[in-house]
ZAMARGU-4260 file (C-alpha; in steps of 0.2 Angstrom, whole numbers, plus 5000, padded with zeros to 4 digits):
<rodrens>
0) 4930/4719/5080 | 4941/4722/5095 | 4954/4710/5088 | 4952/4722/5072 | 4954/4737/5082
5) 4968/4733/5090 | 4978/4729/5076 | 4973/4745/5067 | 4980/4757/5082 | 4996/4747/5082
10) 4997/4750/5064 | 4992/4767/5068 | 5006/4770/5079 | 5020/4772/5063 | 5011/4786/5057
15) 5021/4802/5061 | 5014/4819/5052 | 4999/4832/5050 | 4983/4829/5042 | 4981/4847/5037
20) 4970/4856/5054 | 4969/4852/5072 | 4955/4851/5080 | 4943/4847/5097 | 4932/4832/5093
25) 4918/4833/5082 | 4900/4834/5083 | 4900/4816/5087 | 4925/4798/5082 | 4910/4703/5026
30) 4894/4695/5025 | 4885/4711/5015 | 4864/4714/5021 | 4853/4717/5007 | 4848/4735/5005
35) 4862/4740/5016 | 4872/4752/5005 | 4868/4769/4995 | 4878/4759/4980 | 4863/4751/4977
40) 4849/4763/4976 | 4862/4780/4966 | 4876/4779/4958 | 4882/4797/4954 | 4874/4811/4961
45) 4874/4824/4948 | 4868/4841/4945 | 4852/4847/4936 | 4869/4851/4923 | 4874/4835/4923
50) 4890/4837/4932 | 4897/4825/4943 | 4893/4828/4962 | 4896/4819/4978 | 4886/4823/4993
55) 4894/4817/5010 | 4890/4820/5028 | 4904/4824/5041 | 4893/4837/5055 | 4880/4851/5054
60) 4883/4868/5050 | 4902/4872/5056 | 4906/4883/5069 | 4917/4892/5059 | 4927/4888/5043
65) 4939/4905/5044 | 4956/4894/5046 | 4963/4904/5060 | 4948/4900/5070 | 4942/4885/5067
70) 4947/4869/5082 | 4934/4857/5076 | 4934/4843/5063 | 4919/4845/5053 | 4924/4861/5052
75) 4942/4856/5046 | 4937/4843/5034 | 4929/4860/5025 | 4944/4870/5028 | 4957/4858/5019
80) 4945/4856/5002 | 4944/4874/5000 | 4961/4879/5007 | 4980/4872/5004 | 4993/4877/5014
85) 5011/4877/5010 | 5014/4857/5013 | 5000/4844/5014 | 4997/4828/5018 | 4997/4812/5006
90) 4987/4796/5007 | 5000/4788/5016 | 5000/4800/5031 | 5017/4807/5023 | 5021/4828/5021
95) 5018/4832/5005 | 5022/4849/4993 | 5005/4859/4995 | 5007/4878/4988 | 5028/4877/4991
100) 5034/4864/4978 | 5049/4864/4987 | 5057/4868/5004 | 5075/4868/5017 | 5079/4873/5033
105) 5097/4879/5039 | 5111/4871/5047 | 5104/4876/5065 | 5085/4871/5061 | 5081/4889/5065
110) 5077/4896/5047 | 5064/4886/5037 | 5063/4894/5016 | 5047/4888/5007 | 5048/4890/4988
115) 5029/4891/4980 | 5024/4884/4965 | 5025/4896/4949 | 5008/4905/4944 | 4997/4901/4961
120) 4980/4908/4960 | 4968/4914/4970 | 4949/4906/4969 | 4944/4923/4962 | 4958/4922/4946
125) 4969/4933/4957 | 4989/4931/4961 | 4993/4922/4976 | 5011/4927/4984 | 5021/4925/4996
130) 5017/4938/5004 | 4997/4931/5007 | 5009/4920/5018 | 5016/4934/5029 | 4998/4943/5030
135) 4989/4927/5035 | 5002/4919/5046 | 5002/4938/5057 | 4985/4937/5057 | 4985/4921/5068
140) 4993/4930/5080 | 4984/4944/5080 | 4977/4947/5099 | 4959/4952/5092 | 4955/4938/5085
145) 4960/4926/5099 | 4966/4910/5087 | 4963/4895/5096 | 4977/4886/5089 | 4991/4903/5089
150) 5003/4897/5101 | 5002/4878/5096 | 5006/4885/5077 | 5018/4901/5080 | 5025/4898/5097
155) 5040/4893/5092 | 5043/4908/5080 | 5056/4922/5082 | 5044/4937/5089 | 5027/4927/5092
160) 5026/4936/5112 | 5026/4953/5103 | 5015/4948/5089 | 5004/4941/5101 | 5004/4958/5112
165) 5000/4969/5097 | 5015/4970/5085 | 5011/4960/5072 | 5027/4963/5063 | 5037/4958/5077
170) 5036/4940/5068 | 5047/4934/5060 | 5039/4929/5044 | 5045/4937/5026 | 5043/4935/5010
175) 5061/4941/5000 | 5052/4940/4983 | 5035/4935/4976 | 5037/4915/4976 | 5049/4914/4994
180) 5042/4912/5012 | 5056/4911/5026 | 5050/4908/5045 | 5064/4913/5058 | 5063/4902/5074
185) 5066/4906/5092 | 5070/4887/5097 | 5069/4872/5085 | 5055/4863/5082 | 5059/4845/5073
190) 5038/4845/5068 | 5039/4861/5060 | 5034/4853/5044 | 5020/4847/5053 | 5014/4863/5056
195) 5017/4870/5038 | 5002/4859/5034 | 4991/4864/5047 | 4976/4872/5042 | 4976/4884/5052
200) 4992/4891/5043 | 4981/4893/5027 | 4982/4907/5019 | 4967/4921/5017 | 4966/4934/5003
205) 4971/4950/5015 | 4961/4963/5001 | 4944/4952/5003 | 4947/4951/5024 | 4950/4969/5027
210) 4937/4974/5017 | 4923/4962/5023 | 4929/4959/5043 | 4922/4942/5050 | 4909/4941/5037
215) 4922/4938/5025 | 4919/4920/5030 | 4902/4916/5031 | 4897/4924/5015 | 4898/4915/4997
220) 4903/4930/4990 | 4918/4934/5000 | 4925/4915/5005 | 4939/4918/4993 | 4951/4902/4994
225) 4963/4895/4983 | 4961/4874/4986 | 4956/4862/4973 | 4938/4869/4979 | 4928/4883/4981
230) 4912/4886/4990 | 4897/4890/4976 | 4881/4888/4989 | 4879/4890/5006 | 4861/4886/5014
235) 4864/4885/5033 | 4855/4869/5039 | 4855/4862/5022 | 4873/4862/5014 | 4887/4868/5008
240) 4892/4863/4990 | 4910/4869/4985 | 4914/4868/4964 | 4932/4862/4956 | 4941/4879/4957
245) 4948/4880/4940 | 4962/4891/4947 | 4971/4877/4958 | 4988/4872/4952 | 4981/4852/4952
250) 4965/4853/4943 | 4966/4842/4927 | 4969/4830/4943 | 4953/4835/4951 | 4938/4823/4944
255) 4922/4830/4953 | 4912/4845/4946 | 4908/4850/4964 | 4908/4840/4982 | 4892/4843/4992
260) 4892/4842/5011 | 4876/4838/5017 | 4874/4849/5037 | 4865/4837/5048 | 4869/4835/5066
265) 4854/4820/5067 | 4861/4805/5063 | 4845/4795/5062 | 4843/4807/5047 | 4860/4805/5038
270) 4860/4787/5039 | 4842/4789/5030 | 4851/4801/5018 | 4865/4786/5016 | 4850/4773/5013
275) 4841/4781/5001 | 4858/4787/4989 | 4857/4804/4994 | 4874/4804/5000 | 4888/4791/4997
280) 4896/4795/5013 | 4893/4797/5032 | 4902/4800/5048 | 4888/4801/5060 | 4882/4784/5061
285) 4867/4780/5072 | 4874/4769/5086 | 4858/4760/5088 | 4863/4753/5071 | 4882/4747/5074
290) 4877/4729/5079 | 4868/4727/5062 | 4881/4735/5052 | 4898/4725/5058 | 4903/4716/5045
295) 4897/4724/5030 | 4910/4729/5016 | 4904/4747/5016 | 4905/4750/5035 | 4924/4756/5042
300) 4931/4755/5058 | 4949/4764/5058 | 4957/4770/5074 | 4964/4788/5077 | 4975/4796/5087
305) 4964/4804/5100 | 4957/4805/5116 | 4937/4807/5122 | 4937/4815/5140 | 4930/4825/5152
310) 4933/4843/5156 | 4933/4849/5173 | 4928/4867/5177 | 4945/4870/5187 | 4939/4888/5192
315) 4925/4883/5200 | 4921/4873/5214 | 4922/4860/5220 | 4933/4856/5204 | 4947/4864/5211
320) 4949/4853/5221 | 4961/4840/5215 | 4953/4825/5226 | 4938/4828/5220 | 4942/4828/5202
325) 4952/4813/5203 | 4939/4804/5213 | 4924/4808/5198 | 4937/4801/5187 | 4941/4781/5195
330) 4923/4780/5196 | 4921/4776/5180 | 4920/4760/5172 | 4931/4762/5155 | 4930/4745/5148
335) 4909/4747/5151 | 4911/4762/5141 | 4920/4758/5128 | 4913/4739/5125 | 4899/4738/5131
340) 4889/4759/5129 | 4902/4762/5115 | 4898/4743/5107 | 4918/4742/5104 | 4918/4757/5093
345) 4930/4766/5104 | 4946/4757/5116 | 4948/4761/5135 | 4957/4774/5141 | 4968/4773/5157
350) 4981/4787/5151 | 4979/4805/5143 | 4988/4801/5129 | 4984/4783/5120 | 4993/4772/5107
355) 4999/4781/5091 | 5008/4796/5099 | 5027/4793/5094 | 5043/4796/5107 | 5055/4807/5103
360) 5066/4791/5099 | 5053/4785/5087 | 5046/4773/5099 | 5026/4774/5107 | 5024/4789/5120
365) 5010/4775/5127 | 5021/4762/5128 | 5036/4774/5138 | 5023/4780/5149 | 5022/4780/5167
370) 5036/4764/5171 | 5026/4757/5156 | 5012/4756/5169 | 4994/4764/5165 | 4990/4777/5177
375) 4973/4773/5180 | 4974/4754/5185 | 4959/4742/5175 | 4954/4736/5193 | 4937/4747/5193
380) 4930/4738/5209 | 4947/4743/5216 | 4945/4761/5210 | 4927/4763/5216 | 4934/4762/5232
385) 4944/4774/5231 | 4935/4787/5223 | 4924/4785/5238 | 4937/4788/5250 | 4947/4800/5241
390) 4927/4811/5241 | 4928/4809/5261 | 4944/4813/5261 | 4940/4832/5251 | 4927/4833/5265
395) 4913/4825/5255 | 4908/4808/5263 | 4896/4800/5252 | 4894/4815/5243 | 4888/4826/5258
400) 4891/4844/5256 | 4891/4842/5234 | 4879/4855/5227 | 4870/4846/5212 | 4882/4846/5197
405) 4880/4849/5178 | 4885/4841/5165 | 4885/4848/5147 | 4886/4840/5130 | 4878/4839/5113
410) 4867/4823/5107 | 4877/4815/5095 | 4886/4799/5095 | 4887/4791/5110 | 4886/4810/5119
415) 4870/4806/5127 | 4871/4787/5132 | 4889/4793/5141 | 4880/4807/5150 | 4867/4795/5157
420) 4881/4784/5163 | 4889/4795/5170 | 4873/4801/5182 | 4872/4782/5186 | 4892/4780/5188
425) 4895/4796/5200 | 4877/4792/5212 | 4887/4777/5217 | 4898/4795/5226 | 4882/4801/5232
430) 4885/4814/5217 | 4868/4822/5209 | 4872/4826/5192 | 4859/4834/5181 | 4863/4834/5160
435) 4862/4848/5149 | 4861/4846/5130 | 4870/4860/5120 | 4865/4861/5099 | 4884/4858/5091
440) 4885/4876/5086 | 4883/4884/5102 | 4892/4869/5112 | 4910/4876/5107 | 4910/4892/5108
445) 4901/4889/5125 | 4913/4876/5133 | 4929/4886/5125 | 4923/4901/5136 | 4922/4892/5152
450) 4905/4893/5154 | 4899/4875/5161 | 4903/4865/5177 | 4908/4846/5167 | 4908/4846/5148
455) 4913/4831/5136 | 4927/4835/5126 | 4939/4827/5114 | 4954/4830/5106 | 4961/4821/5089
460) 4977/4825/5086 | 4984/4835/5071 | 5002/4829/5070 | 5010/4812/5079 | 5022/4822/5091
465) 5013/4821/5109 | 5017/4840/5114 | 5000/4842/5100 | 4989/4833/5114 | 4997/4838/5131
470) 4999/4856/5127 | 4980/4857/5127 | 4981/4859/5146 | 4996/4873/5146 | 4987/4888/5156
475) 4987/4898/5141 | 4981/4888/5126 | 4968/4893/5119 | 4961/4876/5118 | 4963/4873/5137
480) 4944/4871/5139 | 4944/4869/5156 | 4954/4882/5162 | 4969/4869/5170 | 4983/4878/5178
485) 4999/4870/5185 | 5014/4881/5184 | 5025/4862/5187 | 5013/4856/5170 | 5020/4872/5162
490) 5038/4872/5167 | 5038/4853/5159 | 5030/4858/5144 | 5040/4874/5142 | 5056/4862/5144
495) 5050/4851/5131 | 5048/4867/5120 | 5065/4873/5121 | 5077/4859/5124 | 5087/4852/5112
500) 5091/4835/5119 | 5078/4821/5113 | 5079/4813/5129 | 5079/4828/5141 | 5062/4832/5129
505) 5055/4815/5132 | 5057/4814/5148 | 5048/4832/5149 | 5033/4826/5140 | 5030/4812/5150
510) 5034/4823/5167 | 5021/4834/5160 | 5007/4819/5158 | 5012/4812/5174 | 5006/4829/5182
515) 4992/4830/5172 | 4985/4811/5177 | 4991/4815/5195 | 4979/4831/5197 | 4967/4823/5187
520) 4967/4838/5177 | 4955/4832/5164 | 4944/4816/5165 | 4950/4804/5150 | 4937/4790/5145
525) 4941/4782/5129 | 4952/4782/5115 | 4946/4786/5098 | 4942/4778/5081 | 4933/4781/5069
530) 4916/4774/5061 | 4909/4776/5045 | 4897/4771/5031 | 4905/4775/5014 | 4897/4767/4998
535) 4907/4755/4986 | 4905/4768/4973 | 4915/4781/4980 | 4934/4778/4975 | 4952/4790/4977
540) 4945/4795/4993 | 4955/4791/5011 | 4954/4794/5029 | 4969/4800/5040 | 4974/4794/5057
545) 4971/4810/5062 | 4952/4810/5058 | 4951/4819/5042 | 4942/4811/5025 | 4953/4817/5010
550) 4939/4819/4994 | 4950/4830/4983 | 4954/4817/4972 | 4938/4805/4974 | 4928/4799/4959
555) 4910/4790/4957 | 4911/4774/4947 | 4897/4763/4940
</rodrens>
């Protein structure tokens, strides 16, 4: 398994582009046993109609699945069947033509023109133009509704700062005629294509938003999309099952009736659901299970590019302090984790940003890193030591003067187990550390507000350039759980945002992550891949180093 892994993330490593939305982690990351797969108990799912359905289970009930605000996976897995953006994402991890058939960008990479396919419809029968691009792009930046992802999506357009401080119009997004979108950048941005196919850049049917506010998105009725799906039924707890839209430009390509996702956050109960045919697909595996299961022809291990860590409450003590935060970090054991709590499901992490994240020269960020040293060295005995004398050294010999800490996750995954290890890992400081288990749907929102002391967290990245990863932590992003602020971080990562020069870039970036590591700004663990169940029946479906599953072309065989 590990010699498997680690030639899938060197694999990984060539894939360059955007697998539709961004995201924090999820609500979890060939000898063949008998009654081990779903393929042996249902063949096609179908309606009481008799139409072709597959049920799969990627996480409970979403967060959200407005695009603007979504930042989670299961939540983006939803958000690219029932939306398309103007490019997409193909089986080979290459950008695609989504709703723009076509595109070019001027001499000076500052103006990017998307042409859109003729007679694009809305879910609802209606036009789709252009102009649903301008409307849905300001909307992003729109300071009331606080988009996680705005800056990472629109920070390089002429007039995002005023957009983002009220004048919506200040952005430089038009649409000269019904079927051309033109985007005006401040500074060039070689991934820009990238970000065309971020979900978050969908676009929403103004009319229907306006006229419902946030419920817009939470009611069947109103969740007007225009993907090669459309959501029919929505029971929260049980499922949301999206029909073929008959009004996207691809359907004679689309083979399912409808795609059901099954909304289960226990994965004792989807691997039951798996077992028993009632879904052909599940991403929440129970780890107890993972020993029995290596091996089989429908069980899948495929790494990601992605990182499980730790956030740090940076505004609250004693997490300011940089010591202290770096001391919680060397105390733990990353090749235990990852080998031995997470069975080999997930690699060791030493750096912030792991293997598959590409140079600006095309080469591995990971590899550049650092002297082409890891920051945190593989000697834990070594780094014990340290993180002992780096607590006395913040005036907390042995953990004297430490109020009891708190540490926050959900129970899913391997979640829990790391909690536990880390009360275990942290007592050899002296360090008390109490664990607090947060339902997935109010775990998000709660960490994303600063409200916690230590909280798991996760980030799988959305497009191969390492800015996606390390601008996380920039003071403002919205996605900068834990509140880090370094003005030196910044000034790196505004360089690498506005240079020109590859080189001066790179070097930025890796300035930027040397900070970070340096100040311990965030706690990284492991690196991620990904672990599935997926019955032989199921083909035409694929998974993204950017861990997405693509269904919109899958089909049910005999």
């Amino acid at each position: 398994m590990k010699k498997f892994i680690a030639m899938m993330l060197c694999a990984a490593m060539v894939i360059g582009c955007l697998a539709a939305c961004g995201k924090s982690s999820d609500s979890t990351g060939d000898t063949k046993a008998a009654g081990n797969s779903a393929s042996e108990s249902v063949a096609v799912d179908e309606t009481a109609g008799g139409e072709k359905q597959l049920a799969v289970q990627v996480g409970p009930d979403p967060e959200t699945i407005d695009p603007a605000l979504n930042s989670a996976i299961d939540g983006a897995i939803m958000i690219l069947h029932s939306f398309e953006t103007l490019l997409t994402v193909d089986e080979e991890g290459k950008i695609a033509p989504g709703q723009a058939e076509s595109y070019e960008t001027s001499e000076d990479g500052l103006t990017w023109t998307f042409h859109l396919r003729d007679g694009l419809k809305w879910s609802d029968g209606t036009d789709l133009t252009a102009n649903d691009f301008v409307y849905s792009w300001k909307r992003v930046c729109d300071p009331e509704l606080a988009a996680p992802y705005a800056e990472t999506v629109l920070g390089m357009v002429k007039g995002y700062e005023e957009a983002t401080n009220g004048n919506l119009d200040a952005l430089a997004v038009s649409a000269p005629d019904d079927k051309t979108f033109v985007v005006e950048l401040a500074k060039n941005c070689p991934y820009f294509a990238s970000l065309a196919a971020f979900a978050t850049l969908s676009p929403v049917q103004q009319a229907t938003v306006e006229a419902n506010g946030d419920a817009w998105a939470i009611d069947v009725s109103t969740y007007v999309s225009n993907g090669a799906f459309y959501i029919t039924e929505w029971v929260p707890g049980s499922h949301i099952t999206m029909s073929k839209n008959p009004n996207y430009w691809n359907a004679d390509a689309i083979k399912l009736d409808s795609l059901k996702f099954v909304l289960m956050e226990d994965s004792n109960a989807a691997y039951s659901a798996y077992q028993t045919g009632q879904v052909l697909m599940i991403k929440d595996v129970p780890t107890e299970e993972i020993p029995s299961l290596q091996g089989r022809e429908d069980f899948f291990v495929d790494p990601i590019i992605g990182t499980y860590y730790i956030s740090l409450n940076d505004t609250k003590e004693p997490f300011t302090n940089p010591l202290v935060r770096k001391a919680l970090s060397l105390a733990i054991d990353r090749e235990y984790v990852a080998n031995t709590l997470m069975q080999g499901t997930y690699s060791p992490a030493y750096n912030f940003l792991g293997p598959g994240w590409v140079d600006t020269d095309g080469t591995s960020f990971f590899e550049n890193a650092n002297g082409g040293k890891t920051y945190i060295s593989e000697d834990f005995e070594a780094n014990l030591e340290e993180a002992k004398a780096l607590l006395a050294e913040a005036g907390y010999p042995n953990g004297e003067g430490l109020p009891t800490l708190t540490y926050s996750t959900n129970d899913a995954g391997y979640h829990k187990p790391l909690a536990e290890y880390l009360q275990d890992a942290w007592k050899e400081l002296g360090v008390t550390l109490d664990v607090e288990i947060v339902e997935w749907s109010s775990f998000t929102p709660m960490r994303r507000s600063g409200d916690f002391e230590i909280a798991r967290n996760g980030w799988v990245g959305d497009y191969s350039d390492p800015s996606n990863q390390l601008e996380l932590l920039y003071s403002t992003n919205g996605n900068n759980d834990g509140k880090y602020n370094n003005p030196e971080f910044d000034a790196a990562i505004d360089l690498s945002r506005t240079t020109t020069d590859p080189e001066e870039r790179s070097a930025a970036l890796h300035k930027a992550e040397d900070i970070l590591m340096e100040d311990a700004g965030c706690i990284p663990v492991a690196y991620y891949n990904d672990f599935w169940l997926q019955s032989t029946k199921l083909t035409g479906s694929w998974h993204s180093a950017y861990g997405y599953w693509y269904f919109h072309y899958a089909d049910i065989v005999e």
